[in-house]
Each structure stands twice: as C-alpha cells, then as structure tokens.
C-alpha positions as CSV (number, residue, x, y, z in Angstrom):
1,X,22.7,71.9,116.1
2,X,24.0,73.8,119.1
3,X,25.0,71.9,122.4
4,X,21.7,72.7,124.8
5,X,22.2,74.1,128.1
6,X,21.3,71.9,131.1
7,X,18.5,73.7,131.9
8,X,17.1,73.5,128.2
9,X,17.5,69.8,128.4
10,X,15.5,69.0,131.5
11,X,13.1,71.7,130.1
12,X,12.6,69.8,127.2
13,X,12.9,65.8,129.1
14,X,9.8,64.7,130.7
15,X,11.7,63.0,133.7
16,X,8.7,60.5,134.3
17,X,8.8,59.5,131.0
18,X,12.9,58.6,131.1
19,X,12.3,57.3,134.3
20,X,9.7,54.6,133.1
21,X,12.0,53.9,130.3
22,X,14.9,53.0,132.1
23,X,12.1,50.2,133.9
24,X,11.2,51.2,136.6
25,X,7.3,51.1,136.5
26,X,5.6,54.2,138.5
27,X,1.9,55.3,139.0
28,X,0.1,58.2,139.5
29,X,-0.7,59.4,143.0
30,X,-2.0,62.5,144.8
31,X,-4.3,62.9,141.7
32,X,-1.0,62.5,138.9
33,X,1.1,65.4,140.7
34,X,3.8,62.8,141.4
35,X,4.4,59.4,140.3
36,X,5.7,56.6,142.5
37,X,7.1,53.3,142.4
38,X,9.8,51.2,143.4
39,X,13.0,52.4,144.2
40,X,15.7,51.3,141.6
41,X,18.7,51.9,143.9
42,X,18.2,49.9,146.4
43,X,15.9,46.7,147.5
44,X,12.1,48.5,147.8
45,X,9.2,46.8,149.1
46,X,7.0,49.6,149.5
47,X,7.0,51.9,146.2
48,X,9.0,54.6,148.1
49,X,10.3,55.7,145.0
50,X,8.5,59.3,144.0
51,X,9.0,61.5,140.7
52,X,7.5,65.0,140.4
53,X,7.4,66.0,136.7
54,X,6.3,69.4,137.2
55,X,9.6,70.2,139.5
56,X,11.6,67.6,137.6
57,X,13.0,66.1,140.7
58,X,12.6,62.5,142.4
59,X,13.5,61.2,145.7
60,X,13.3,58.0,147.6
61,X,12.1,58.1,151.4
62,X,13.7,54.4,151.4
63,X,17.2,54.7,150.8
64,X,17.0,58.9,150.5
65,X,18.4,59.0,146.6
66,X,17.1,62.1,145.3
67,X,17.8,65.1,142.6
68,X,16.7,66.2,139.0
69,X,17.0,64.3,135.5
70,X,20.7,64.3,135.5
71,X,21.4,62.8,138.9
72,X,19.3,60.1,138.4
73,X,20.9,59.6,135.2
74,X,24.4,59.8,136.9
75,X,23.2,57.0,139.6
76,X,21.4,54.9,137.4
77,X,24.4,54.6,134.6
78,X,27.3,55.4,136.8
79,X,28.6,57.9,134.8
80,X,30.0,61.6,135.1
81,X,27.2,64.7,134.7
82,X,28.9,65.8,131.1
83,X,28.3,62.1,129.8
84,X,24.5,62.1,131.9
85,X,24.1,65.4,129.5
86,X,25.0,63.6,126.4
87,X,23.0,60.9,127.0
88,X,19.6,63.5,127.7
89,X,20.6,65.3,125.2
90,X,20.5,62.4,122.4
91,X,17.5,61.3,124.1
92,X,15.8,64.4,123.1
93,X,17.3,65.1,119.7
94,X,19.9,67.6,121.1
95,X,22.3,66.0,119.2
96,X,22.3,65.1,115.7
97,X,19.8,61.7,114.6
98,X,21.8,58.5,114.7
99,X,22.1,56.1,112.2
100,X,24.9,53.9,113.7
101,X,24.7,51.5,116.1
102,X,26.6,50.4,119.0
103,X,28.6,47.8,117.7
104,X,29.4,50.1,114.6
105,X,30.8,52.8,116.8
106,X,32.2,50.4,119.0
107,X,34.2,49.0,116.5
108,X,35.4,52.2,115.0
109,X,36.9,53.2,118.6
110,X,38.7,49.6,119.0
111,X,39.9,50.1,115.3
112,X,41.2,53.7,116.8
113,X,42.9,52.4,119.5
114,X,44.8,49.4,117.4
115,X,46.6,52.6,115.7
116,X,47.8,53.7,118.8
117,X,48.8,50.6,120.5
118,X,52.2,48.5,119.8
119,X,50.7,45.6,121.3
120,X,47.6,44.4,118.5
121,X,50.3,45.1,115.9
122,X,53.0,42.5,117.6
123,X,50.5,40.0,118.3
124,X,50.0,40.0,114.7
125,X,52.7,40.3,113.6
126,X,53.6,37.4,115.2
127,X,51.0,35.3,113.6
128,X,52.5,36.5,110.1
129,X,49.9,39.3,109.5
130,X,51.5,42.7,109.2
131,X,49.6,44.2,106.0
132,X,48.3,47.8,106.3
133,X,45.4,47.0,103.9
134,X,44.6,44.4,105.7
135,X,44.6,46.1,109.0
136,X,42.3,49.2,107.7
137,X,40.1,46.7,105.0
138,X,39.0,44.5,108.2
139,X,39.0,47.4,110.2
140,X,41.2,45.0,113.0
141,X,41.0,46.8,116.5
142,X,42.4,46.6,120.0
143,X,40.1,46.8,123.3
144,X,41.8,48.7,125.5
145,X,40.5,47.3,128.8
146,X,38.9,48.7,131.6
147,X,36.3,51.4,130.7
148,X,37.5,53.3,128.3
149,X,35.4,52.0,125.4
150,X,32.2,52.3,128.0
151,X,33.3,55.8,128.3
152,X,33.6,56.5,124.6
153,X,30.3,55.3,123.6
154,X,28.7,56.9,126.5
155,X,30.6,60.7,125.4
156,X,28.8,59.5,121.9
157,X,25.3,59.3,123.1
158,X,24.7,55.5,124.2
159,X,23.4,55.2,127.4
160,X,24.6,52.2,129.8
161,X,21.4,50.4,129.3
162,X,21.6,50.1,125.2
163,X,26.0,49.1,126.1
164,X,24.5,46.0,127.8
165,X,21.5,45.3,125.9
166,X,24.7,45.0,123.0
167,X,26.6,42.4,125.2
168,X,29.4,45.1,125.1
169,X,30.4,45.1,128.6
170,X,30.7,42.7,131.4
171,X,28.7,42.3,134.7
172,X,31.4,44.9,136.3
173,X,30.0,47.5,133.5
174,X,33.5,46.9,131.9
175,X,34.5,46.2,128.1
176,X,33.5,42.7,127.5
177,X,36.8,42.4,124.9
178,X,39.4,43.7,127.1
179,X,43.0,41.4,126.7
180,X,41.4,41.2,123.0
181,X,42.1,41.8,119.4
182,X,38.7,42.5,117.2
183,X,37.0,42.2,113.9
184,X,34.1,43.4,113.2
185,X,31.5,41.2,111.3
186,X,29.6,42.9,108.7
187,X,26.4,42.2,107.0
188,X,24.3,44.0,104.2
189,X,26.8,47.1,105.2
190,X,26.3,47.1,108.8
191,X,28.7,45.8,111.9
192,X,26.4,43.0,113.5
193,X,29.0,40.9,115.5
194,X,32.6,41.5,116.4
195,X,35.0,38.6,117.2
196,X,37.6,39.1,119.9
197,X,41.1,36.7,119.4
198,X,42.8,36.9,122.9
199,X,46.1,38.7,123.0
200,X,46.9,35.7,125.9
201,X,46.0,32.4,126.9
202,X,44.5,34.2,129.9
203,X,41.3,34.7,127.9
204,X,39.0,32.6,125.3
205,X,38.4,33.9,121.9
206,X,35.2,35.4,121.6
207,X,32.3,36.7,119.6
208,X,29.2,38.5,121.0
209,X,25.8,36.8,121.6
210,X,23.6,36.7,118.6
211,X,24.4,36.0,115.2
212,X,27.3,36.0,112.8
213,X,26.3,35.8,109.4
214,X,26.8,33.0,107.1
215,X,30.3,33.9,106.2
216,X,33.3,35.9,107.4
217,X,34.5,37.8,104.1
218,X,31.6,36.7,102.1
219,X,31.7,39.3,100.1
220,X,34.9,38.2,98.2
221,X,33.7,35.4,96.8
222,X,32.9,36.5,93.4
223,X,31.2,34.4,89.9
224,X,33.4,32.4,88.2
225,X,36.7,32.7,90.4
226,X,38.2,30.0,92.5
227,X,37.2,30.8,96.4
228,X,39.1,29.9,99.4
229,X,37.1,28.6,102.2
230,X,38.9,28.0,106.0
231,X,37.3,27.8,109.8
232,X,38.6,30.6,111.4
233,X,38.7,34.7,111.1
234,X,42.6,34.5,111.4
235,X,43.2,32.0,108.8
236,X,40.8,34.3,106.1
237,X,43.0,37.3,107.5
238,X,46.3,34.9,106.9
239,X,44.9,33.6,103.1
240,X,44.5,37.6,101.8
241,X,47.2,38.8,103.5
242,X,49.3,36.5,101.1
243,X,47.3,37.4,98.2
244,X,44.2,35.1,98.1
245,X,41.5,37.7,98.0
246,X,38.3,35.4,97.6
247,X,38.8,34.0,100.7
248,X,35.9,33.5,103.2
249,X,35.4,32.1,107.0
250,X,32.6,29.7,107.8
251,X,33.9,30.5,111.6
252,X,34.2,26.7,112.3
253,X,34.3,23.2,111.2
254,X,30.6,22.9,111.8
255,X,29.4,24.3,108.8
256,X,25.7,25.1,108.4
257,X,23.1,25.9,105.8
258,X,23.3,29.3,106.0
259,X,27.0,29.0,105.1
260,X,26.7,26.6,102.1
261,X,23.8,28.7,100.6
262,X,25.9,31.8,101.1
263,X,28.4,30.3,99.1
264,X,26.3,28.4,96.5
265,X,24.7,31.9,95.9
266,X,27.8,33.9,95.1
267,X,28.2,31.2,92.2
268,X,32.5,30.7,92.5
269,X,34.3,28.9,89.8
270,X,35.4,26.2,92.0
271,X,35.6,25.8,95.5
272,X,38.9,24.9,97.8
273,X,38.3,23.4,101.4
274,X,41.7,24.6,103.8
275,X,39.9,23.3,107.4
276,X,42.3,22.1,109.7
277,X,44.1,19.0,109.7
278,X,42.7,17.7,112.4
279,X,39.8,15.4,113.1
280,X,36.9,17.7,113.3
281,X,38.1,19.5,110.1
282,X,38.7,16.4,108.0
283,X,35.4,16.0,109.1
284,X,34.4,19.1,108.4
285,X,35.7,19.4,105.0
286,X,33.9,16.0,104.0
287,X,30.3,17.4,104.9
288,X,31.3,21.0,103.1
289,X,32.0,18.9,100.1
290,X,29.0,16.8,100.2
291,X,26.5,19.8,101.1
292,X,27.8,22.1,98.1
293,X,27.9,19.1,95.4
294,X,24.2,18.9,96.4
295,X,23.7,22.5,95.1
296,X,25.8,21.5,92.1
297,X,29.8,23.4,93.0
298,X,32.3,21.8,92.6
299,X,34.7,21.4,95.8
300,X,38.3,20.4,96.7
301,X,40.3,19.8,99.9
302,X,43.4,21.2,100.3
303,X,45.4,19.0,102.5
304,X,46.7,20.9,105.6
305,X,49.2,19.4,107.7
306,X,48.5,17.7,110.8
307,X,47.6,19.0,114.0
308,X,48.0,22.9,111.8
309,X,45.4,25.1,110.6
310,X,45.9,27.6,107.5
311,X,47.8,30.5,109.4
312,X,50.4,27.8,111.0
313,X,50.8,26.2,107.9
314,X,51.7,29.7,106.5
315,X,53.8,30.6,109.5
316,X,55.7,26.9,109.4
317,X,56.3,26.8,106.0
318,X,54.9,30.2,104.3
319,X,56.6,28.7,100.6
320,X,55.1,25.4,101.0
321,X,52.3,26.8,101.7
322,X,51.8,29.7,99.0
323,X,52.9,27.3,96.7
324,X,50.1,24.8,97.4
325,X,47.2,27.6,97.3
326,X,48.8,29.1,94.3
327,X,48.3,25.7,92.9
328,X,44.8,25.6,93.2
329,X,43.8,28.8,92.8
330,X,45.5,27.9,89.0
331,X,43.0,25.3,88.5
C-alpha cells in the first residue's frame, strides 16, 4: 500500500479516539462538539484539556499545549513528525497488518547491529565463542545504547507506549539493554524474552520482565540422544559452539517444573547435568537428578571444576574439557 499523505491520515484518525487510547479519559461537553479532560502534559486539576474531532485539533488552557493529531503525537511520545506519521499511519492500517511483535523486531535490529559492531564479536570471542552459525542460529545481537533501537522501532510502527508496555526502554525512554550483548528467547516460533549479558562489570546481566520459557535451546533436545543440560545462556552457547548440539539452558541452578517437564517431554536418551561447581549448582544438580528420575530419565553429573562454570571450564582447559563431554555424550 502507498505511504498516505498527512492530511489523508488525520482524515482518516478520529483524534478523540487516539487520544482516549493513549489514557487520557475525556467527556463530552458543549453537547459532544468537543471533548475534555485532563491535561496529559502537565499536572491538571481542572480538565483543561479540550479535543475537537470535527477540526482535529486540541489545546490546553492550562499549560497552552495545543495542535492537530501529529503534534500531540510528537509531545506525547517525544518523537520527530515522520516517526508521529508512522505511528498514525499503522494505527490506521496505512501500513501493511503486523504480525510481529516488539520483542521480535527488536531483536532482529540488535542482531543487525552485532554485524556492524567489533565490540559484541570481541567480547565473545573472548569467552571462546567465535562461530558464525552460532552467531546467526541464536540470532546473538548488540544494543547499541542510547536511542537508537527506540528510534528503530518507532520508524517501524511501535508507538512509545507499546516500547514500554515491552519493558524495552528505561525510565529515560532509553534502550533498556544498552552496554549489553542479547539473545532472544523463543517459544512455539515466537521471540518472548531476550537476555542481555553485560559487555562490563558496569552493568547486571539481564532478561526482560515476564517469562522465559522452560528451557533455553529446548528445541535441541531430541528422542533417544544424550542432552546436555547447564545454568546459563552462555554455557549452552559455549557446549554447541564445540559441537554439542542437544544442549539446553535451565537459566539457573534453581530448576523448576516447567523445566524438568520440558525435558521429560522431549524423551532424551540420557541426560548429563554440567551446573557449576559451586555450591548452589552441586545443589542444583542433585534436585535436577532427583526431579527427572521421578518421571523415569535417567540423569548424570558431569563434574565441573571448582569455583568454574561450563564456558570457563572450556576456556581453561578447552581439551580437558571436550574430552570429558565427548565422553558422555558416548555413553
């Protein structure tokens, strides 16, 4: 379809409509020829807020914001008029129907910007990951700080509101992953998390709000063939970047049901345990064991060295380690 003109798309926008939708609640007054409310800009006690469909144009006698559809659009988001277009337009159905979501686009353009950035590819590099296959199976990204993924997603059609119902930006309006490498987590085909591994010690390692699925990589755990099972996102990367493809994350060592029925279900020849060797993923590792013998797998711990996780191990003493997955997975 053909990019509408800005008249055609405040023609075809009912501004009271958008308005109301972006929460602010407004009434009819002087017999439903304008609609008024409280103002959304600034701190409004007496509805000063007024919206007159038929000219397409508000204003507040309160704080004196005022113009048509795309300057309240402009305010309200804080972005440019082509992106307030954009946003209308998909609105309306100006631009083509959407299937995606946010965190699917949003994980494409981090993806897109890893190809174009030395830095995701030294960090991994530096934690022994340096596999093209790897990089486009898991779709790794780089969030490129500031608000350049905001602006992306806004030029695609999200409006600011849907950005931060997603969790996708900070308080500031800002990429809420910036300083970060990413992964998206799929589910049933679709992106419904994305994990963030800090480039620094500056930031945390992250995932959004909501949930993660049952397993990182769960996919690859296939009937009748030994599966791989580790705590974190980086250790799965680690295990098939060194040939272990039915590997799968259970994110921690705090393992829950959802996880051990997710693996249970894909029916795997036998199961081997790499948690960390440490405490909570000896500890870890026990209750993994114990939960799937329940549901009738059979489970082993590989022993990890102290104080290491899988990817250290690897990194340490990559031979040691091949040799001692290799091992198992010949079992």
């Amino acid at each position: 379809m053909d990019e509408l003109s800005p008249d055609e798309i405040r023609k075809k926008t009912n501004i009271v409509e958008y308005v109301k939708s972006c929460g602010v609640a407004l009434a009819p007054v002087s017999g439903g020829r304008e609609y008024a409310g409280r103002c959304p800009f600034h701190d409004d006690e007496s509805a000063s807020f007024f919206v007159n469909p038929a000219k397409g144009l508000f204003h507040c006698f309160g704080c004196g914001a005022g113009g048509n559809l795309f300057s309240f659009i402009m305010r309200r988001q804080g972005v440019n008029f082509r992106q307030a277009m954009m946003i209308a337009m998909n609105r309306i159905g100006g631009l083509p129907p959407r299937t995606d979501s946010v965190l699917e686009r949003l994980a494409d353009y981090y993806h897109f910007c890893f190809g174009r950035s030395p830095r995701g590819r030294e960090y991994l590099a530096g934690r022994g990951i340096m596999s093209e296959a790897v990089i486009r199976r898991f779709r790794i990204g780089l969030a490129p700080g500031g608000d350049r993924a905001v602006r992306a997603l806004i030029d695609l059609g999200f409006d600011l509101i849907a950005l931060r119902q997603a969790h996708v930006v900070n308080r500031h309006g800002r990429d809420a992953f910036f300083g970060r490498i990413t992964v998206p987590l799929s589910q049933a085909g679709r992106v419904i998390n994305i994990y963030g591994r800090s480039l620094s010690e500056r930031y945390p390692h992250m995932y959004l709000p909501g949930h993660r699925g049952a397993l990182f990589n769960a996919d690859s755990i296939v009937p009748g063939e030994p599966a791989f099972i580790c705590e974190s996102i980086l250790d799965c990367l680690t295990l098939v970047e060194h040939g272990f493809e039915h590997s799968a994350s259970t994110f921690s060592a705090n393992v829950t049901e959802e996880s051990v029925h997710a693996i249970a279900a894909a029916h795997p020849g036998i199961v081997f345990i790499a948690f960390d060797g440490d405490d909570a993923g000896r500890r870890g590792a026990a209750a993994l064991m114990a939960m799937l013998r329940e549901k009738g797998v059979v489970s082993r711990s590989i022993s990890i060295p102290d104080n290491a996780d899988v990817n250290t191990f690897f990194l340490d003493d990559p031979d040691k380690a091949a040799r001692s997955f290799r091992e198992c997975a010949r079992c």
